[in-house]
N, C-alpha and C positions, 0 to 999 in steps of 0.2 A: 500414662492413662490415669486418669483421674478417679476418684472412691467410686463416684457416683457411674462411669461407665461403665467398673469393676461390677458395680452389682444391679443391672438392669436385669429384671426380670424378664424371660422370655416373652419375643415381641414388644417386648416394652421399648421405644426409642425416645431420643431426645425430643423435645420440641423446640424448647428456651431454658438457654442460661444466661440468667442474671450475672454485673457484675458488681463486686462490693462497690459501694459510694463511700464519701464521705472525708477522703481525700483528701479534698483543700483544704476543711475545713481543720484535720489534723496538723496538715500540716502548716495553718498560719497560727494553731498553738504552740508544736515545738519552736515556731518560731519567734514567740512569745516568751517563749520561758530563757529559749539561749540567750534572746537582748536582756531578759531579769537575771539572769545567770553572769554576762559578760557585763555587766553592770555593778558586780560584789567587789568591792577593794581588794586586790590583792599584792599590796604592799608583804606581808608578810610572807616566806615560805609554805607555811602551815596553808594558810591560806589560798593560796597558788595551787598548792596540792588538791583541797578540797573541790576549787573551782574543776581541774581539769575532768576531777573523776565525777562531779557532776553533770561536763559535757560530754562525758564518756557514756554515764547514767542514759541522758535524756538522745543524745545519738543513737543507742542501742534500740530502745525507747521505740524510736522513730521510726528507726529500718523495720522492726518487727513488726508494728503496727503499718505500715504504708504498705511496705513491699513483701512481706510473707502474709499478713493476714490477707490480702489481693488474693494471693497466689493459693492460699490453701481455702478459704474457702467458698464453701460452693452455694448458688441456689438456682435449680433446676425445675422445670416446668416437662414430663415427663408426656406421655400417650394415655399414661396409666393413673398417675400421681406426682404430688409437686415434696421435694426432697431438698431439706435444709441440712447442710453439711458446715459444722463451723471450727474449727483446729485446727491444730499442725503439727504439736504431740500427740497434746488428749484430745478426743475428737469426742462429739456431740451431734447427735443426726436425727432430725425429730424429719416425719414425711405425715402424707394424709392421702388419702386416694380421691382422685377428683369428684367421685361420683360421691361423698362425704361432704365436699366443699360445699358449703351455703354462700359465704361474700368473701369479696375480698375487698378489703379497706386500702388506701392510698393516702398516706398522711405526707406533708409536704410542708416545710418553714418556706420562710420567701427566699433563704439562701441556696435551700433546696431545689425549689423554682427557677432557680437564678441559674446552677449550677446540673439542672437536669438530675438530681437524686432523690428520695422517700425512703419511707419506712413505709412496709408494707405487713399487712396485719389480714390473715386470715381464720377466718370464721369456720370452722366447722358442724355439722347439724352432730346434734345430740352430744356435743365437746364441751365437757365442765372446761371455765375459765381456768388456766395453767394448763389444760391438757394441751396436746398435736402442737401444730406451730400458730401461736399465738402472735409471736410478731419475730420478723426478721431482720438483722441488722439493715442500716441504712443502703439501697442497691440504686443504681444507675439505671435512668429511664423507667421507673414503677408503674406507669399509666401501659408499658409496653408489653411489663410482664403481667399484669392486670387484664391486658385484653388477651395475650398469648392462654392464660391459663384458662377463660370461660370461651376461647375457642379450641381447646382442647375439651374441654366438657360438653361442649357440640359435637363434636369428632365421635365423643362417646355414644351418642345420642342413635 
């Protein structure tokens, strides 16, 4: 059971959960770096050594970021409010209750486009800039959760 179904306020139910993006684009950097990595001379032992515990480094690296940052976390499109869950130790939870929300933004690169993912940036009325959630890591299909979340403030209605 995940944080966010842990703490659903009575009545409160899912509507839409986002899932992270950004994926490919990670990983054709580690993929980047291993060719810049398996590219360093390693005629000497010293050398050899330093290489391996670099692919050891940028390995670790990778798994964290692709497949537990996926896994842990969250962003949710609620009945009530829309709830950003981001960690895996330390966790970080910013939310905002729909009936707050003024816009929601969809920002999109052409790879973004390419690959169906954004950056989604939500506006709240009366939210100094840095406050609520300002912007969410890169998520998968943003125009989906974009419409989920102003027909959940319909629902409200």
């Amino acid at each position: 059971m995940s944080y966010i179904d842990k703490n659903l306020i009575p009545g409160e139910e899912i509507v839409y959960r986002a899932k992270s993006g950004g994926t490919f684009g990670q990983i054709i950097t580690f993929a980047i770096i291993f060719a810049l990595v398996y590219y360093i001379p390693s005629e000497p032992e010293v050398l050899s050594t330093i290489k391996l515990a670099l692919y050891g480094i940028f390995g670790f690296s990778a798994i964290y970021w692709v497949i537990i940052r996926d896994m842990s976390d969250e962003f949710v499109v609620t009945s009530k409010r829309i709830v950003d869950k981001r960690g895996f130790i330390g966790a970080k939870t910013d939310e905002i209750n729909l009936d707050k929300v003024e816009r929601v933004i969809v920002e999109q690169s052409i790879t973004g486009r390419l690959f169906g993912e954004g950056t989604i940036k939500i506006k709240g009325a009366g939210v100094k800039e840095g406050d609520g959630i300002d912007q969410a890591y890169i998520i998968k299909k943003p125009n989906v959760f974009k419409q989920k979340v102003y027909e959940a403030i319909e629902a409200l209605k």
